[in-house]
Wavefront OBJ file of the C-alpha trace (Angstrom):
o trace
v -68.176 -3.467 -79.892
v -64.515 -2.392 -81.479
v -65.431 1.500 -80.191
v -65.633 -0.618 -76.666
v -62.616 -2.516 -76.944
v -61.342 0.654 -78.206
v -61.836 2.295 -75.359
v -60.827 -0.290 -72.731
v -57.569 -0.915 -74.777
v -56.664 2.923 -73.882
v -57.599 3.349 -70.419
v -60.994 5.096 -71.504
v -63.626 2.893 -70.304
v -63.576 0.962 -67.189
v -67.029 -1.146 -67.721
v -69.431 -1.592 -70.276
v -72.703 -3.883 -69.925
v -76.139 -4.088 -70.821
v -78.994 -3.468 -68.233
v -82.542 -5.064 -67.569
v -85.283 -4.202 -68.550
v -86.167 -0.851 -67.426
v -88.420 2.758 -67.269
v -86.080 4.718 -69.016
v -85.493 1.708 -71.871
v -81.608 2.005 -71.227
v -79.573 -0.550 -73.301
v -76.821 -0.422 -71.518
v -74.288 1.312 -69.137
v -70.609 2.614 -69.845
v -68.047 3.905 -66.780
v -65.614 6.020 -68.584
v -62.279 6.737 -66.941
v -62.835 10.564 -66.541
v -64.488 13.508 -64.487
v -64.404 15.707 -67.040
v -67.979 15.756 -68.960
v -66.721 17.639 -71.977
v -63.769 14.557 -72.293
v -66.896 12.052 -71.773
v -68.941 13.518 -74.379
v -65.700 13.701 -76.454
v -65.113 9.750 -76.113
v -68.553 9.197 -76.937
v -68.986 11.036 -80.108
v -66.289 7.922 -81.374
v -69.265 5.512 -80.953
v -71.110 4.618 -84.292
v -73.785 3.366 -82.729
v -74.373 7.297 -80.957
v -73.425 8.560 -84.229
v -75.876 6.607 -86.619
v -78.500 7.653 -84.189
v -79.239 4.203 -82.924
v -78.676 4.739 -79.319
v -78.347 7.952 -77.160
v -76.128 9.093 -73.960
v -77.300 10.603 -70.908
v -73.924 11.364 -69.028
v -74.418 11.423 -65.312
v -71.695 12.014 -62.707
v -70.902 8.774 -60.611
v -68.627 8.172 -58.069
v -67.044 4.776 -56.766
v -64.248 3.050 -55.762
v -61.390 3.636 -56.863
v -60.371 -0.078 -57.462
v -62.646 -0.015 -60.364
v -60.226 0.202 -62.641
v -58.999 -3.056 -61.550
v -62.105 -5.295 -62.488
v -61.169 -5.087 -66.358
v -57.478 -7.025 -65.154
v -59.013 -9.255 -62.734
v -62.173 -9.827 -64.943
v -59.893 -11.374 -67.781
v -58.207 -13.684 -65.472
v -61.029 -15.701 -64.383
v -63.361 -15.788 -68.290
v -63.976 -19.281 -68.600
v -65.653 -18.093 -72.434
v -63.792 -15.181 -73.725
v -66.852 -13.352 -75.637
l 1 2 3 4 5 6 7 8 9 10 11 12 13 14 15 16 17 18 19 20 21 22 23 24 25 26 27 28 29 30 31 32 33 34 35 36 37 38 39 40 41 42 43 44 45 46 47 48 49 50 51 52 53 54 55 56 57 58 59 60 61 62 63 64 65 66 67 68 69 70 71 72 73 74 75 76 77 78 79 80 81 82 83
């Protein structure tokens, strides 16, 4: 979680969340602020959890809004539990 709040903290990572069950056993999902895969992969090899082995990344381009980046700000405004 500190590589996450890493990340956010420097304009890295725009979300971060776990998924449902699903075929592919994900754990999670990460939006990283960048189109460049090499940067991604770059980012990611800071992750212990990648680096111990426990999980793995499957990088796939995504494109969305770009207001994205403003969910983090407004997200933190409205926590009624800060986690």
């Amino acid at each position: 979680m500190a590589n996450i709040s890493q990340l956010v903290e420097q304009g890295e990572m725009i979300i971060a969340g776990p998924l449902g069950k699903n075929a592919q056993a994900y754990r999670g999902i990460f939006v990283l602020n960048t189109s460049d895969t090499l940067k991604a992969q770059e980012l990611l090899r800071g992750d212990p959890a990648i680096n111990e082995g426990l999980l793995h990344a499957d990088l796939y381009p995504w494109y969305g809004s770009a207001a994205l980046s403003e969910y983090l700000p407004a997200a933190d405004k409205i926590w009624k539990l800060k986690p």
